[in-house]
C-alpha positions in Angstrom: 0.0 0.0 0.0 2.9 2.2 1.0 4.5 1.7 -2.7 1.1 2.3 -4.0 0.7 6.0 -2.1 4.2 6.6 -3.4 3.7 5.7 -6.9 1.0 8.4 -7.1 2.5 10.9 -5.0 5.6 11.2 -7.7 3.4 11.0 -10.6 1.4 13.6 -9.4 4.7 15.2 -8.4 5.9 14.8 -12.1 3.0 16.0 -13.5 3.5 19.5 -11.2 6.9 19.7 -12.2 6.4 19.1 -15.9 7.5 21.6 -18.6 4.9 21.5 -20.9 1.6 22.0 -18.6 2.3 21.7 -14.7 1.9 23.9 -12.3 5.2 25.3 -12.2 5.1 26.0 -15.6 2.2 27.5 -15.2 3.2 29.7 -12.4 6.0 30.4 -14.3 4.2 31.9 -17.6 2.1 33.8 -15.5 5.5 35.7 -14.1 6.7 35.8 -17.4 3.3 37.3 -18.6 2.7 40.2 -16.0 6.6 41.0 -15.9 6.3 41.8 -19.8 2.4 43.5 -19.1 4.4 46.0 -16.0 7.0 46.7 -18.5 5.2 48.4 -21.4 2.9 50.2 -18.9 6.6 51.5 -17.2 7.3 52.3 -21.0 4.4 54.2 -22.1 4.0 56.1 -18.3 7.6 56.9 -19.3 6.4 58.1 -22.6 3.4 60.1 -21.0 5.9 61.9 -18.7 8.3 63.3 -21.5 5.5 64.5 -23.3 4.1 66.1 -20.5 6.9 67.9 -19.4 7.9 68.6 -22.9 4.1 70.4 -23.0 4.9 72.2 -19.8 7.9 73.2 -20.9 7.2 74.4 -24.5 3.6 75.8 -23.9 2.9 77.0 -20.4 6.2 78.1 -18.6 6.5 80.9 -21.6 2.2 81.5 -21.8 2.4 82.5 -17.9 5.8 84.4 -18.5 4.3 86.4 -20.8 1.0 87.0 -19.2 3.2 88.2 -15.7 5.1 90.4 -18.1 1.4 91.7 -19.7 0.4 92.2 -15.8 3.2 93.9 -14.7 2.8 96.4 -17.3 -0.6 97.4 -16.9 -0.2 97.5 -13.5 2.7 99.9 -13.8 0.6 102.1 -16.5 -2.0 102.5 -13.9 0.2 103.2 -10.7 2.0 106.0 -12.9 -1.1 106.8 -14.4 -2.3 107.7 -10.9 0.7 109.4 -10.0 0.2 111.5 -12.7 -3.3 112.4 -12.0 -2.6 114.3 -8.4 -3.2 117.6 -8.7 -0.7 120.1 -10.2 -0.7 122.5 -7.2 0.1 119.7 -4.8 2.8 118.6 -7.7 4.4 121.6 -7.4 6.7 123.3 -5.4 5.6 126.0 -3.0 7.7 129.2 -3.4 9.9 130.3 -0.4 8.7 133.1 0.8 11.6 136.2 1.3 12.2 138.6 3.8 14.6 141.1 3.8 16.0 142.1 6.9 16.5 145.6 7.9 19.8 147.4 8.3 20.8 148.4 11.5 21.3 152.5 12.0 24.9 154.1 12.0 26.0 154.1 15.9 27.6 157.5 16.9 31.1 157.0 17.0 31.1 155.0 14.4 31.2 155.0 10.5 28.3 154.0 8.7 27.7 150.3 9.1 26.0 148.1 6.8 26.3 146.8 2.9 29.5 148.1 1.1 27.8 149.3 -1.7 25.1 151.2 0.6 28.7 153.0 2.4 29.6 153.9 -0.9 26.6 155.5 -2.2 26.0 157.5 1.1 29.7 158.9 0.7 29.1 160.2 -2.8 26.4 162.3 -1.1 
């Protein structure tokens, strides 16, 4: 009976192990199969990726440059338009108001004090 058991235990053995359609085999092709199946989803994510960045890179990175450019120049026409519309008195400078000082009298013991040009006039007199 013992012989019997282990008759069928290596034929069924055999039959797991064998190249053509056990279960090893099998197991094997599936490997094979989902190996090759992860590799040409790797390939075309890969794919996806390069064109992706090679979209961001050709067609938005210089769209938003130039629309920052576009914004910053309106927004600078606006602020200097602004600046420009205060009003012209405020714009201006306010004049310096002048006062002359008065000359001080010609003591008594003294000559005549005061500008050079007024001691020569009053000596001419």
């Amino acid at each position: 009976m013992m012989t019997r058991a282990q008759k069928e235990l290596s034929a069924a053995l055999g039959t797991l192990n064998d190249s053509n359609g056990g279960v090893v085999a099998q197991v094997e092709s599936a490997n094979n199969w989902l190996t090759h199946s992860l590799d040409k989803r790797e390939n075309a994510l890969d794919a996806l990726l390069h064109q992706l960045n090679t979209y961001v890179l050709c067609f938005w990175i210089p769209l938003i440059s130039t629309a920052a450019l576009v914004i910053g120049l309106i927004a600078g026409m606006g602020i200097r338009g602004c600046m420009d519309s205060v009003p012209a008195v405020s714009a201006t400078p306010t004049p310096t108001v002048v006062q002359t000082v008065p000359t001080p009298e010609p003591q008594d013991g003294g000559g005549p004090v005061g500008n050079p040009k007024q001691q020569l006039h009053s000596q001419r007199k």
